[in-house]
Short mmCIF file of the C-alpha atoms (twelve columns), coordinates in Angstrom:
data_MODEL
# 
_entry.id   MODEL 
# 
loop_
_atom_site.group_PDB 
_atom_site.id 
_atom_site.type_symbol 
_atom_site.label_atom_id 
_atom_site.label_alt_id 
_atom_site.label_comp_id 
_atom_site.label_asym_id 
_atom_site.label_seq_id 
_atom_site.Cartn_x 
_atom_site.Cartn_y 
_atom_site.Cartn_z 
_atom_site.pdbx_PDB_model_num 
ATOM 1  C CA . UNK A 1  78.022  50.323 -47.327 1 
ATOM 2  C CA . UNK A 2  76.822  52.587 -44.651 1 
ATOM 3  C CA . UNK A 3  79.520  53.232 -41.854 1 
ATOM 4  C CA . UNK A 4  76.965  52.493 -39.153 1 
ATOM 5  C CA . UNK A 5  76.595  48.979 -40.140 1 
ATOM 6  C CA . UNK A 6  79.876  47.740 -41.050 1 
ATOM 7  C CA . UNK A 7  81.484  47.164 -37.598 1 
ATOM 8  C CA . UNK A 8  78.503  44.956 -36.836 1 
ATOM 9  C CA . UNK A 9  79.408  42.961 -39.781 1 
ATOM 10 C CA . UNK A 10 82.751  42.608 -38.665 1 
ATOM 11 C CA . UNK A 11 81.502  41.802 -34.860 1 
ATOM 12 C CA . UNK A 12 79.906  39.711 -36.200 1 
ATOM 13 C CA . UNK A 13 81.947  37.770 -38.526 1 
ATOM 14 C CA . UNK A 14 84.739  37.560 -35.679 1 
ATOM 15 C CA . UNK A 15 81.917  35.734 -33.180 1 
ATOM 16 C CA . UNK A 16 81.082  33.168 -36.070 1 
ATOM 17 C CA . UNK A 17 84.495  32.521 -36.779 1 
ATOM 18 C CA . UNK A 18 84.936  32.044 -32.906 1 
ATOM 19 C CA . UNK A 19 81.647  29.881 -32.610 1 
ATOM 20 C CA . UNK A 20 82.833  27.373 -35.400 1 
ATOM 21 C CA . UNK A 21 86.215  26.795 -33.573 1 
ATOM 22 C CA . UNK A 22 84.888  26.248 -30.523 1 
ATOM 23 C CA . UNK A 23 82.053  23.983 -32.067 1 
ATOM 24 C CA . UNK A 24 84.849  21.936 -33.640 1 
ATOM 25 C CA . UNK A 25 86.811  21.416 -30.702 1 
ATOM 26 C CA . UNK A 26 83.614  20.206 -28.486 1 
ATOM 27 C CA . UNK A 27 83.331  17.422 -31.605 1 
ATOM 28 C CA . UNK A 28 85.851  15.741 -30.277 1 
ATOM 29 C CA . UNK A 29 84.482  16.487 -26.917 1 
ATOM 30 C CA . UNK A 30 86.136  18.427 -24.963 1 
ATOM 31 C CA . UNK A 31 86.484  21.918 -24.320 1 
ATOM 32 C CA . UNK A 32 88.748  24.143 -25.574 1 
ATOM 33 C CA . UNK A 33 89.334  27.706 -23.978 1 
ATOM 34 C CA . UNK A 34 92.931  28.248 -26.229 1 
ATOM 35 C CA . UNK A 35 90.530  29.104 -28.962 1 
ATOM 36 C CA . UNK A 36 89.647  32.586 -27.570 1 
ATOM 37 C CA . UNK A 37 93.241  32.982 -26.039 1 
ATOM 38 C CA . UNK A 38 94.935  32.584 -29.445 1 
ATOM 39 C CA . UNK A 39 92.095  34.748 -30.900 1 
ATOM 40 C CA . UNK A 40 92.796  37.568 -28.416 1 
ATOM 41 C CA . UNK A 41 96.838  37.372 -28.616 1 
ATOM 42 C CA . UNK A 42 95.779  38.169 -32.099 1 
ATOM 43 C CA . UNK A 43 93.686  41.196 -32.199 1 
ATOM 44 C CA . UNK A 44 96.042  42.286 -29.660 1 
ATOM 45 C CA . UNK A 45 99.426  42.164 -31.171 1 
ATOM 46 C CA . UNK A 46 97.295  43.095 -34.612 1 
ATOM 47 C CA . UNK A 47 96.311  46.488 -32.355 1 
ATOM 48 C CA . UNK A 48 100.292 47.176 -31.537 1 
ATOM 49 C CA . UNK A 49 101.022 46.504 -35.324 1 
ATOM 50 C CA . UNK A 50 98.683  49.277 -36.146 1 
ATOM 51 C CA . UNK A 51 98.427  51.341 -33.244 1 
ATOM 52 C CA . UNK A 52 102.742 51.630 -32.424 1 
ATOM 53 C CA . UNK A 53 104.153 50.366 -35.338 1 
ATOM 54 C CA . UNK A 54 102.346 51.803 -37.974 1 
ATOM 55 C CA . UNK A 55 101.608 48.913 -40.081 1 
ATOM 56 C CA . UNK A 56 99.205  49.057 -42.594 1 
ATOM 57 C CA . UNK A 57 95.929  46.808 -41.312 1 
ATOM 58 C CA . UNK A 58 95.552  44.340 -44.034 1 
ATOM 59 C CA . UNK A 59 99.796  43.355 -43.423 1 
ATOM 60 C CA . UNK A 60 99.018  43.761 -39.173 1 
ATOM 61 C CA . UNK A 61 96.327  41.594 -39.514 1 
ATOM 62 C CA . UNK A 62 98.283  38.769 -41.505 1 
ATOM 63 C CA . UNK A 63 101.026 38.912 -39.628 1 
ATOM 64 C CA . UNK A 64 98.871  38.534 -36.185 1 
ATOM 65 C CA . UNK A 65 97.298  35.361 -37.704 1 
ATOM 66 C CA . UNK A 66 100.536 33.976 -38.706 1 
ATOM 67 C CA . UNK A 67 102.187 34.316 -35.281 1 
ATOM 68 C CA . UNK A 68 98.914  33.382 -33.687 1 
ATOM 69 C CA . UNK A 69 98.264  30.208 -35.782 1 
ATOM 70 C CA . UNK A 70 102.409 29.376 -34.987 1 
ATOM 71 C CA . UNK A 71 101.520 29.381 -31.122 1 
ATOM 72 C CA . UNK A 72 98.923  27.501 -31.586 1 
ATOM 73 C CA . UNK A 73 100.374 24.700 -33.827 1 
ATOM 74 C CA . UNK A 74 102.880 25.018 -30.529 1 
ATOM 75 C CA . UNK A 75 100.457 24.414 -27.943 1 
ATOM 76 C CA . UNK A 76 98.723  21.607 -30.534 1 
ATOM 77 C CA . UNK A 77 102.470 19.794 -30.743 1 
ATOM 78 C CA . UNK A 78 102.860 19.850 -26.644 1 
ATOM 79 C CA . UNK A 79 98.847  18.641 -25.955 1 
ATOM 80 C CA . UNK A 80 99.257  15.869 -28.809 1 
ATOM 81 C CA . UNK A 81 102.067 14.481 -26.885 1 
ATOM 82 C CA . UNK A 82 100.050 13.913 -23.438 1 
ATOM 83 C CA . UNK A 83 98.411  10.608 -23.465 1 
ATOM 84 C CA . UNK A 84 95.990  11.148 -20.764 1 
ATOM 85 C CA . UNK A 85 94.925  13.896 -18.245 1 
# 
């Protein structure tokens, strides 16, 4: 693949994956901005992996999504709890 083109495929893969969250989340109808939060707290702390700690990217990445997903199966637990708003 040429180098030019693959960041665009990832770009672009990360704003579909983004899209179909937040198109799942207006199903139910209403609008979910925790989608792009958990998203960035995990490129972020998948940067620091990488970037400080040296981690290989395919185990940065992994681990980012696992402690990203955990949060948000935390945030999921408190909102399913609220009856009305």
């Amino acid at each position: 693949m040429h180098i030019a083109i693959e960041p665009i495929i990832v770009f672009t893969l990360i704003n579909i994956s983004l899209t179909i969250g937040l198109y799942i989340s207006n199903l139910s109808g209403q609008l979910s901005l925790a989608t792009a939060a958990i998203a960035g707290l995990a490129a972020y702390l998948s940067a620091v992996l990488t970037s400080r700690l040296g981690f290989p990217l395919p185990i940065a990445v992994a681990a980012a999504v696992g402690v990203a997903g955990a949060i948000g199966a935390l945030l999921a637990l408190v909102t399913w709890r609220m009856e009305a708003f």
